[in-house]
DOVEXZA-380427 format. One line per 10 residues: number of its first residue (from 1); for each residue y, z negated, x negated of C-alpha. Coordinates in steps of 0.001 Angstrom, whole numbers, padded with zeros to 6 digits, m for minus. Layout:
% residues N
NUM> Y:Z:X; ...
//
This chain:
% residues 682
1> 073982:m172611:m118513; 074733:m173744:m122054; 075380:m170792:m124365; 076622:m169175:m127569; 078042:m165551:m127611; 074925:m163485:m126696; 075144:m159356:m127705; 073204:m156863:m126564; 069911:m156543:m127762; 070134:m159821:m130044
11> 070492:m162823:m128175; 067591:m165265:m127629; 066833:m167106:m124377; 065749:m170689:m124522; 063644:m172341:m121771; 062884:m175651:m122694; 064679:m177829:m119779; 062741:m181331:m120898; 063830:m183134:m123821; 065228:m181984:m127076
21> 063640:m179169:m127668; 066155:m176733:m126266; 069036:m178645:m128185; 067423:m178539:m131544; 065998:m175032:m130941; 069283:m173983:m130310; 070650:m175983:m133117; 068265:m174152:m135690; 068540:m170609:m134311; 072183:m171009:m134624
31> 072423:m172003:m138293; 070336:m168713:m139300; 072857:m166774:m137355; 071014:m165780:m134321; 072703:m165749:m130816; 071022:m168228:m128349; 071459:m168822:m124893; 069840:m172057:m123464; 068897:m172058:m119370; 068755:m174800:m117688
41> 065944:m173908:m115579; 063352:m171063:m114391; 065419:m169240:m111899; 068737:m169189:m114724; 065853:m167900:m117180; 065346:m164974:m115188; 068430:m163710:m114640; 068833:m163628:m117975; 065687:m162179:m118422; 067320:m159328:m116206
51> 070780:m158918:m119098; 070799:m158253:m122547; 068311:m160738:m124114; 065615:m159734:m127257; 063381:m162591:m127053; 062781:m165807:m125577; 061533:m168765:m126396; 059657:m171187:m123684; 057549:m174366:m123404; 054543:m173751:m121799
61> 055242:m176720:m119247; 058855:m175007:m118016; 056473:m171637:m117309; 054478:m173561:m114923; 057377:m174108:m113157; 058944:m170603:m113442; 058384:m168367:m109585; 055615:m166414:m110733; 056272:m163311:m108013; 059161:m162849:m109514
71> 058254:m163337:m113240; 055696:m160701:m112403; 058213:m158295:m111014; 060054:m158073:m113805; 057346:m157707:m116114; 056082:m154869:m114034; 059303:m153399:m113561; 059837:m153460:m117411; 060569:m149351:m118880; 057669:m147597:m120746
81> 059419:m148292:m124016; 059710:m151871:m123273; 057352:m155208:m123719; 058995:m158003:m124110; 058339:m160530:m126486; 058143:m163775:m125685; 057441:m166948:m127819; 055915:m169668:m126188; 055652:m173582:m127150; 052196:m175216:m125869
91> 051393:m178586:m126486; 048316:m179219:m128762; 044949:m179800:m126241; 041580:m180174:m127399; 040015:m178391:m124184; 040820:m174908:m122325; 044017:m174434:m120333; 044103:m174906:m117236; 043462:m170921:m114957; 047209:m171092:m113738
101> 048171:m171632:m117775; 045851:m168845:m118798; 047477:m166227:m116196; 050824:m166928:m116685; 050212:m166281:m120298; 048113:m162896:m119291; 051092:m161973:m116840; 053773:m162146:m119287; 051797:m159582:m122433; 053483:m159563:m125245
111> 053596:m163561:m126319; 053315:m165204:m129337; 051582:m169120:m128990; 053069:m172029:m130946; 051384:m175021:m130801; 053869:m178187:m131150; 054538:m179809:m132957; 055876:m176517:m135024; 057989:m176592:m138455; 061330:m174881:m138619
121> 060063:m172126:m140967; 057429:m170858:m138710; 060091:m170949:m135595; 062218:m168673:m137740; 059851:m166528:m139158; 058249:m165857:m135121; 061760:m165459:m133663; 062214:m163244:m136319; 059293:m161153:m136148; 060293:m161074:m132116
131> 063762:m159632:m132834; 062294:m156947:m135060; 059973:m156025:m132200; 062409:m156200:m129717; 064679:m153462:m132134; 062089:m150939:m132547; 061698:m150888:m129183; 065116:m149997:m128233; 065111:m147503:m130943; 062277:m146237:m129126
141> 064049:m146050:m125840; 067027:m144098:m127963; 064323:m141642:m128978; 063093:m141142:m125869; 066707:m141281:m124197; 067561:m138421:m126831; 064422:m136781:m126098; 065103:m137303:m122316; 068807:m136093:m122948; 067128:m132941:m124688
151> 064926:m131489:m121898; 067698:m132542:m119612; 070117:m129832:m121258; 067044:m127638:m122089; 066822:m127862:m118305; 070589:m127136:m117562; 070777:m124992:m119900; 067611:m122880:m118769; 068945:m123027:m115087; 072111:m121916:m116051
161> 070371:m119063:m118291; 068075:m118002:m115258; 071279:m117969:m113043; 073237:m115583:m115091; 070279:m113412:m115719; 070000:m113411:m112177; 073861:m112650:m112250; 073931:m109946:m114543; 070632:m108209:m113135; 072239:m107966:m109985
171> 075585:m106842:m111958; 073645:m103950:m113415; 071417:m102708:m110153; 074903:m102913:m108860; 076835:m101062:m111147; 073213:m098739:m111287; 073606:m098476:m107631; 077204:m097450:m107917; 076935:m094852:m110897; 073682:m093306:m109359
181> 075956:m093186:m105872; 079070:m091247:m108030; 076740:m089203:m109963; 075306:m088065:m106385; 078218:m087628:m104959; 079420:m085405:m107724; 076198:m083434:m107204; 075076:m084703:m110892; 071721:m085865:m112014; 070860:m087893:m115095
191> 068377:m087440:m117383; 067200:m089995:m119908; 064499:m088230:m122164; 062106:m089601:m124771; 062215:m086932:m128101; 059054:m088642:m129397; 056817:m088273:m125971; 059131:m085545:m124546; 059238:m087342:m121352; 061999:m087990:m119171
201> 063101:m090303:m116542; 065106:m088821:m113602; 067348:m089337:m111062; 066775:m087632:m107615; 069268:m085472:m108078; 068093:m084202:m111302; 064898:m083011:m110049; 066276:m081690:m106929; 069221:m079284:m108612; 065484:m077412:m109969
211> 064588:m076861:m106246; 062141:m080023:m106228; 062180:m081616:m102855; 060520:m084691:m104249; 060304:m086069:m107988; 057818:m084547:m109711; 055461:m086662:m111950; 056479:m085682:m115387; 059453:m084047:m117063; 060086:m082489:m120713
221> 061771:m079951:m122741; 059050:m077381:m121948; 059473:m077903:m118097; 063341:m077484:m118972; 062477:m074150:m120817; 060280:m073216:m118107; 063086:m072929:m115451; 065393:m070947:m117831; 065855:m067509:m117352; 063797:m065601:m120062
231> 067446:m063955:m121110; 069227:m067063:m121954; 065592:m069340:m123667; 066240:m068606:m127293; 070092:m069758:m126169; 068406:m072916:m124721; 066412:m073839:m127243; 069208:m073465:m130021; 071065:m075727:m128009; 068755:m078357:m128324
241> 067681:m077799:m131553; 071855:m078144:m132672; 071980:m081240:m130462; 068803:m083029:m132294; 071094:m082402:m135818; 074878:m082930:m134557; 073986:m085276:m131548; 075527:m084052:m128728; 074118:m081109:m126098; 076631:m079241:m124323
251> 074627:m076648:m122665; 075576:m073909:m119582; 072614:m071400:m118537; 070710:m069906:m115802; 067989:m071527:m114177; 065355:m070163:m112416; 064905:m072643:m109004; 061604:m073286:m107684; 063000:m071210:m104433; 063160:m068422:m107148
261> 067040:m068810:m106492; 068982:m068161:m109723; 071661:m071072:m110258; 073886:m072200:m113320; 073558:m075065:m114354; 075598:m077495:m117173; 073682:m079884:m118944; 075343:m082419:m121363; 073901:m085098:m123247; 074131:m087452:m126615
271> 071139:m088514:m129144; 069902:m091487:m130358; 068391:m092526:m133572; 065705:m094880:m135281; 066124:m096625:m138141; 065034:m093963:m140285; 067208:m091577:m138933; 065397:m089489:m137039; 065889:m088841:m133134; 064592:m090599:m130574
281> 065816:m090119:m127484; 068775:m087837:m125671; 069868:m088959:m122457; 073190:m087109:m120505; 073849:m085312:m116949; 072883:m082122:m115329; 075377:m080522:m112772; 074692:m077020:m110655; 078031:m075305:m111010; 077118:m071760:m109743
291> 079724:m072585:m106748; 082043:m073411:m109309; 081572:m070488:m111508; 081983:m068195:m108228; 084866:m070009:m107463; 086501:m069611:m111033; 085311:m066013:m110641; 086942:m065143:m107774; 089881:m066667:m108778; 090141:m064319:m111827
301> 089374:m061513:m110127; 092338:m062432:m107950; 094527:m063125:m110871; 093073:m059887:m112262; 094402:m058051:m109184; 097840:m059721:m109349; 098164:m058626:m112775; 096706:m054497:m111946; 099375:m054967:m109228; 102340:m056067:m111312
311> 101344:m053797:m114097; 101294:m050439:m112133; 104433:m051628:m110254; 105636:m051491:m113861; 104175:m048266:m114331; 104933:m046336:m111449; 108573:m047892:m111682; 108863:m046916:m115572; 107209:m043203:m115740; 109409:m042166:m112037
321> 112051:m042835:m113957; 111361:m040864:m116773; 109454:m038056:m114851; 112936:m037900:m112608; 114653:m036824:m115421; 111880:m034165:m116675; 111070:m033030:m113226; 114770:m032799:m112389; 115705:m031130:m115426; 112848:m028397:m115550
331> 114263:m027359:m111565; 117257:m027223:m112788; 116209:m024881:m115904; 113757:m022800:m113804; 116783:m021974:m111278; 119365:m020866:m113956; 117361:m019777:m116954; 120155:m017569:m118044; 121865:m020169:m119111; 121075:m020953:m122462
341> 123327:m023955:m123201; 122447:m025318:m119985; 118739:m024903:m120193; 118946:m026827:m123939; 121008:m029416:m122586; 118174:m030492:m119939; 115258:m029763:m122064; 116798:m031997:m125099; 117095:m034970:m121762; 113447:m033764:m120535
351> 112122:m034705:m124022; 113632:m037661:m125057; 112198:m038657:m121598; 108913:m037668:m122106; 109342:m039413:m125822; 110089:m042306:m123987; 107150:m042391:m121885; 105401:m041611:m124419; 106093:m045069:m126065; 105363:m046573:m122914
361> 102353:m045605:m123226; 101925:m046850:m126820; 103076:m050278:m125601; 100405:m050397:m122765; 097436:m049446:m125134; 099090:m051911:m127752; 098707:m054740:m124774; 094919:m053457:m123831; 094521:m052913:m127568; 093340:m049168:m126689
371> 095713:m047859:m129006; 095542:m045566:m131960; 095282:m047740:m135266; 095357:m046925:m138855; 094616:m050307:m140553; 095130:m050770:m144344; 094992:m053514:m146444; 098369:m054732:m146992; 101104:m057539:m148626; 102986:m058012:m145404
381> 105933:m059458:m147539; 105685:m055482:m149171; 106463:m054009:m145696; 108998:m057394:m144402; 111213:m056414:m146930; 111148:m052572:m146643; 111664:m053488:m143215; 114787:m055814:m143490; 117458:m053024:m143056; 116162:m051870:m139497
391> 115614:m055516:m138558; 119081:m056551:m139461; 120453:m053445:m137370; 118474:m054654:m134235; 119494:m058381:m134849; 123034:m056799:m134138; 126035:m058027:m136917; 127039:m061214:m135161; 123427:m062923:m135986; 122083:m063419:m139787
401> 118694:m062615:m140686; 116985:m063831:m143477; 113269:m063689:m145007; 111371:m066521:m146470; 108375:m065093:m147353; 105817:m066653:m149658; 105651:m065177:m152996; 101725:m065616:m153358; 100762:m064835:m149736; 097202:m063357:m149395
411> 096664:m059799:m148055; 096058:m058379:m144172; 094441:m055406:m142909; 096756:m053906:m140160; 098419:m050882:m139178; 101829:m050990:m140528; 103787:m049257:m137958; 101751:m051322:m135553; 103155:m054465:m137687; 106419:m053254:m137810
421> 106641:m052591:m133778; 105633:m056207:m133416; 107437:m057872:m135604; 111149:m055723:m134080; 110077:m056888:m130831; 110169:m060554:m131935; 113454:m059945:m133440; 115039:m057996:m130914; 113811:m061013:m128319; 115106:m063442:m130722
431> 118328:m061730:m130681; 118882:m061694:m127136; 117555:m065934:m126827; 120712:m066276:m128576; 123388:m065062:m126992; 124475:m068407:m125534; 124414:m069421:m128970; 123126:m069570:m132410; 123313:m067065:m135131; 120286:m067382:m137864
441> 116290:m065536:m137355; 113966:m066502:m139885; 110977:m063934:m140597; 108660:m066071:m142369; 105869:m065638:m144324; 102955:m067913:m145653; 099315:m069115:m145852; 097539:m071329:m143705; 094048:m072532:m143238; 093186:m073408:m139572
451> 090281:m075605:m139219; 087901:m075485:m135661; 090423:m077327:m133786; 093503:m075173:m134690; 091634:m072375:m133798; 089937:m074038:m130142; 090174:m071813:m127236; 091982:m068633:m129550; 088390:m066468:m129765; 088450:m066468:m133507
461> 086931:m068470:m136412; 088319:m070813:m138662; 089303:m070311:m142175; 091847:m068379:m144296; 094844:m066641:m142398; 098357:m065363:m143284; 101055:m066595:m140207; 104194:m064069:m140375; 106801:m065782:m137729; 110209:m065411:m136450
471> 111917:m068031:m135520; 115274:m068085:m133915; 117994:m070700:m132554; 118028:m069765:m128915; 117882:m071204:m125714; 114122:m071668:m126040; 110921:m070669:m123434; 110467:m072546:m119563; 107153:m073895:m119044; 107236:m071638:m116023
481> 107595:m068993:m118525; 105423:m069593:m121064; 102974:m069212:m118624; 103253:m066050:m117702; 105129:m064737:m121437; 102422:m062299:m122526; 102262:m060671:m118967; 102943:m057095:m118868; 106585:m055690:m116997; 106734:m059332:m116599
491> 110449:m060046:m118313; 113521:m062710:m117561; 116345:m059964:m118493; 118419:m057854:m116794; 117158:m054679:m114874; 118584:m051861:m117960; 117797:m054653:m120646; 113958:m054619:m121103; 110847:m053019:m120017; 108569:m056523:m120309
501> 106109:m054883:m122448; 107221:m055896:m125858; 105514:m059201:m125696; 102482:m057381:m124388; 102373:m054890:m127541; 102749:m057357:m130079; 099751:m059998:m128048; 097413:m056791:m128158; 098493:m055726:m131386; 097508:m059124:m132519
511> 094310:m059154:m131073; 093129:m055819:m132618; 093950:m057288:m135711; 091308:m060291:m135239; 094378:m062324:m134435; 096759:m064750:m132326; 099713:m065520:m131555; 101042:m068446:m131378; 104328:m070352:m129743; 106647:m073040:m130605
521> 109599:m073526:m128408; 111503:m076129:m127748; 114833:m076264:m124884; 117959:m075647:m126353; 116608:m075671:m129930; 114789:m072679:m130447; 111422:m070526:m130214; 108996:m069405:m133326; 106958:m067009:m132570; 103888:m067424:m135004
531> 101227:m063792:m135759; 098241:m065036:m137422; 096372:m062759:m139091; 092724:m063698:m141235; 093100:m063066:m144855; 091281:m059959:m146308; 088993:m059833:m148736; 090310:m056935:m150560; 093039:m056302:m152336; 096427:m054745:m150974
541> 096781:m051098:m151064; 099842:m048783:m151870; 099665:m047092:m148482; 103099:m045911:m147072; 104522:m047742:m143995; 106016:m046394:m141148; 107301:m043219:m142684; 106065:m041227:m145689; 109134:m038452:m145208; 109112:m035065:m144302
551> 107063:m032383:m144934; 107312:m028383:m144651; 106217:m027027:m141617; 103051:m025036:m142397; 101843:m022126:m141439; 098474:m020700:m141251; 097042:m017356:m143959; 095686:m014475:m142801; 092014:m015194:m141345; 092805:m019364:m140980
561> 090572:m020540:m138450; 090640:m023501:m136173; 087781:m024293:m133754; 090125:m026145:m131098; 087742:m028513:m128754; 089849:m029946:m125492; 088525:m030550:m121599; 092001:m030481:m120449; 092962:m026873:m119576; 096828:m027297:m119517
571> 096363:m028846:m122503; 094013:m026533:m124227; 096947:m023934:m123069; 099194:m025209:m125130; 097649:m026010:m128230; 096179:m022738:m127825; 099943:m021474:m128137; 100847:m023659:m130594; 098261:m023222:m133120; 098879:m019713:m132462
581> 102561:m019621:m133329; 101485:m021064:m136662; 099789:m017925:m137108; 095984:m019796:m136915; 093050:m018136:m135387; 091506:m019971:m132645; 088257:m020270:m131395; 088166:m022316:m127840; 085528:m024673:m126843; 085867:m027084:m123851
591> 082913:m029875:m124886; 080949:m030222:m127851; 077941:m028701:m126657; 079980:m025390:m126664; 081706:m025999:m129796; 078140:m026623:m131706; 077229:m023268:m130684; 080259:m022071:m132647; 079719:m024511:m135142; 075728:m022988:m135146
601> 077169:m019493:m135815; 078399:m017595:m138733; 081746:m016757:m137938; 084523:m018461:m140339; 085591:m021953:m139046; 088229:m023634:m141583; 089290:m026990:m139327; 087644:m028659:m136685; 090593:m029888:m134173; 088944:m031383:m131448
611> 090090:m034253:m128504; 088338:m037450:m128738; 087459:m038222:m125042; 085347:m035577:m123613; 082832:m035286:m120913; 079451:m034259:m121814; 077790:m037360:m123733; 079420:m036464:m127305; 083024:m037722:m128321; 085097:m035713:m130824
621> 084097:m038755:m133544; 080579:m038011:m133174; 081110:m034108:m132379; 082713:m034434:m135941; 080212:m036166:m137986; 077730:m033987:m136524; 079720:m030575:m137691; 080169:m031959:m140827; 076562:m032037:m141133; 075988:m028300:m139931
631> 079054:m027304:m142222; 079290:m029700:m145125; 083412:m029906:m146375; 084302:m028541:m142764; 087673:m030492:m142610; 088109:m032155:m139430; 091412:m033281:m137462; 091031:m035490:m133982; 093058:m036269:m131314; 093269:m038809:m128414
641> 095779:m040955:m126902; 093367:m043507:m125951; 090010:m045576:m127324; 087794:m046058:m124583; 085625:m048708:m126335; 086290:m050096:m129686; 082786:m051920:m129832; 080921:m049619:m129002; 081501:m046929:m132186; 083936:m045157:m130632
651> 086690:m046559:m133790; 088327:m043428:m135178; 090677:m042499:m137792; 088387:m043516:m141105; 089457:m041886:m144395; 087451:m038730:m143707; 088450:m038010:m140037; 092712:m037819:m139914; 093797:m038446:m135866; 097006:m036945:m134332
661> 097968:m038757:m131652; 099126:m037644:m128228; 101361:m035765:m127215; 102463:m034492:m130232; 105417:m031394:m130714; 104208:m028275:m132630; 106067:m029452:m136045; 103621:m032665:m135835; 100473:m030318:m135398; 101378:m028472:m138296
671> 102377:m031075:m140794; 099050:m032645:m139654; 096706:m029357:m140760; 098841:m029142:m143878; 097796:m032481:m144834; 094065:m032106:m143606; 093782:m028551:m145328; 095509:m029440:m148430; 098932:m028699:m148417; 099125:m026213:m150963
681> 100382:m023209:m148746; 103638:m023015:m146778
//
């Protein structure tokens, strides 16, 4: 094979094996800068059909002799995009050519006929055209390659979508699967519930914790409603309604099974929105926990009993003590009675023993805040300071004690000798956390705003309160401790040193109040004891503190009157004896059915003094409201030492009715009718 440098797509094959032709062909081509290859003969002219060539040219005699199988092969085998074009040199004849000439022609398609003898021009002009034929055609094969390349990735790409569809579907039944399994396991059902259609889809479970032994066909709010107990529906549907506006239901209520079993149940949940902000759908978990709640029941009534247990341990412990010393003491007088000096000696022990269980008993209605209260509206930085001097004599001389009280803080309604008791317990405790060192308590004073989260768990509401601490340098509070800190009897000092119920007074002192308390310790830095009180909304009162001095004893005119009401016989006994020492008239009644007879009457009644717990229906508050209203001004004086039931309208000790508490000594009944009659006479 004679050839030039042939490229891809742009050479030109040359079959013309008799004469010149090929030579000056060749010669031609190659001065107008096309590639040529020349073959020697048919066979050579095929291959090179098979390579890289654009167009050929060919005399019509060298076809004849070309295999025409195989030139029909390759034309057959040719790609869609492809038809090769050929340009073929016939000689001149004056008749038809012959049938072989004809179907080689036919065979080959896409041919251009030059009849010889041909001018240069028109040689260049069809090899030309040929070459321009030739390139659309392979930019048609790029198209369709691209094209071809295209649904190819399209296809890949499709296959591989499909496959991790596939993938993730089975991913998600999986994790489905697994989720439905826990939630099952946990004994939870979920709920997924449409707010526009108000219906739900279910798990098993769900339907099942409602007594369903198979799912049901449809599920809404109003089936939900349905099963609650009529006591706790508004409480349902408030529930909802908050969780359509804040997004989130957290819900616990009684359900009514289909069994007719009565179960708790917990239902929690979160919104969704649409675009325009409005709700449209709430999915979450419901969970029976009526086990649970018996469980946590049980295990406060056990704690419950633990605490009764420890607390009249306490008790008992505390008042033998004390009743050791009066019991002892009263023997001891009723054997030798001649003996005055003697018989003084053991009465003066017998009371400050029975004025020491008498504060006992103050501290253990402080801690079940059944105690006695007089709240006034107060600046607690007013009574701190009066206060300082007895502080600083418990803190003892070898510890400093210093105030930092806010000069602006807002006012609290408490009892002040309530206040004060607190507030010397925290100092006193704070005294003794320091005798391994430090020597410095802070009372401080200031106001604070707590927001929902400071306030979580405490049984108040947020907003404005006044925190009065002490804080002290001490050794600091155990874990183990804290824990069990506000317990009553429960203390860490020596027997001798402490009863454990100071804690306990100034917790349900606290409470009363509308309160907490809070603590801050840290080990071998310190403790602050924080009392939070809420802020009142009037202003702070002159009202005395603890004391308000000393008053004459008084003793009753000719014809005073008192219409004494008490249950108690020994105690009606001596008040009987006492009021009558004073020189008072007494009437006796034993309930307040009796005493409104009196009070029905027409004989002279100047002071109602009447207990406030008393059988019959009617308590001494309501006994005196009532004989106010038979006898209008009838001046009224109660005692109790206990408050059954602050909420329900048993609170005493309002402007109008004055309360003494008990036991009180003769001088304290009298000072208290001087006050409640006046005053005036001695």
């Amino acid at each position: 094979m004679t050839s030039a440098s042939v490229h891809d797509g742009e050479g030109v094959l040359i079959l013309a094996p008799r004469g010149r032709d090929a030579v000056v062909i060749a010669q031609l081509l190659d001065k107008a800068g096309i590639s040529v290859t020349v073959c020697a003969d048919g066979a050579e002219w095929l291959d090179g059909l098979r390579t890289s060539a654009a167009t050929s040219i060919v005399t019509e005699e060298a076809l004849l002799d070309v295999d025409a199988a195989s030139l029909n092969a390759w034309v057959s085998s040719q790609p869609p995009w492809s038809d090769f074009p050929f340009i073929m040199l016939a000689t001149r004849q004056a008749g038809r050519r012959t049938a072989q000439a004809a179907a080689m022609i036919e065979r080959l398609g896409n041919v251009v006929l030059l009849e010889r003898p041909i001018n240069a021009e028109t040689l260049l002009s069809a090899v030309a055209s040929a070459l321009r034929v030739r390139r659309r055609q392979y930019q048609a094969r790029h198209h369709i390659q691209e094209r071809e390349d295209s649904q190819e990735r399209l296809r890949i790409a499709n296959e591989t979508l499909e496959r991790r569809v596939e993938e993730r579907t089975r991913e998600v039944e999986a994790a489905r699967e697994t989720l439905a399994f826990a939630l099952d396991s946990a004994g939870m059902g979920s709920w997924d519930l449409d707010l526009v259609s108000d219906t739900a889809r279910r798990s098993r479970r769900h339907d099942a914790i409602f007594g369903y032994d198979a799912p049901i066909s449809s599920w809404g709010r109003a089936e939900f409603l349905a099963h609650a107990v009529p006591e706790d529906r508004p409480m349902v549907e408030a529930a909802f309604a908050k969780a359509v506006e804040t997004g989130t239901l957290d819900l616990e209520c009684r359900m009514s099974r289909t069994d007719g079993a009565i179960r708790w149940i917990a239902a929690k949940g979160k919104a969704e929105y649409g675009d325009d902000g409005s709700p449209v759908r709430m999915a979450g978990i419901v969970v029976d926990r009526t086990d649970q709640r018996n469980t946590e029941e049980a295990l406060r009534q056990a704690q419950k009993m633990e605490a009764i247990g420890q607390l009249t341990g306490g008790v008992a412990h505390d008042f033998n003590n004390l009743l050791t010393v009066i019991v002892g003491g009263l023997d001891m007088m009723l054997r030798k009675p001649a003996n005055t000096e003697r018989v003084v000696r053991l009465a003066e022990a017998a009371m400050n023993a029975a004025r020491r269980g008498e504060q006992l008993t103050q501290q253990l209605l402080a801690f079940s805040r059944r105690q006695m209260l007089r709240p006034q509206t107060i600046n607690p930085n007013r009574l701190l300071s009066e206060f300082k001097p007895l502080a600083e004599r418990a803190a003892g001389g070898a510890v400093e004690l210093s105030l930092d009280l806010d000069p602006i803080i807002d006012p609290i309604r408490i009892d002040p000798a309530q206040f004060e008791a607190a507030v010397l317990n925290l100092v006193v405790n704070a005294r003794d956390a320091m005798e391994g060192g430090g020597s410095r308590i802070v009372v401080r004073s200031r106001n604070v705003h707590l927001d929902t989260a400071a306030v979580a768990d405490r049984g108040v509401p947020p907003g404005a309160y006044v925190e009065v601490a002490v804080i002290d340098q001490g050794s600091g509070i155990t874990p183990e401790t804290m824990a069990r800190v506000f317990e009553p009897f429960f203390t860490t000092k020596e027997v001798g040193k402490g009863t454990g119920l100071g804690l306990s007074q100034v917790y349900g002192f606290t409470r009363s109040a509308g309160g907490f308390v809070g603590i801050k310790t840290e080990l071998g830095v310190g403790t602050t004891f924080r009392l939070l009180f809420p802020r009142s909304a009037e202003p702070a009162g002159e009202e005395a503190g603890a004391g308000s001095g000393s008053l004459p004893l008084r003793r009753a005119t000719e014809g005073d009157t008192v219409l004494l009401v008490e249950d108690d016989e020994q105690v009606l006994g001596m008040a009987v004896e006492s009021l009558e020492e004073l020189h008072y008239r007494v009437v006796v009644a034993r309930n307040a059915a009796e005493a409104l007879v009196h009070l029905q009457g027409v004989e002279r009644i100047d002071i109602l003094f009447s207990d406030v717990m008393m059988p019959g229906g009617m308590n001494g508050s309501q006994l005196a409201i009532e004989a106010q209203r038979l006898r209008p001004g009838l001046k009224v004086l109660l005692t109790s030492g206990y408050v059954a039931n602050l909420e329900e309208g048993q609170v005493i000790g309002r402007g109008d009715l004055p309360v003494l508490n008990k036991p009180y000594r003769r001088d304290e009944l009298a000072k208290s009718l001087r006050l409640v009659l006046g005053g005036k006479r001695t």
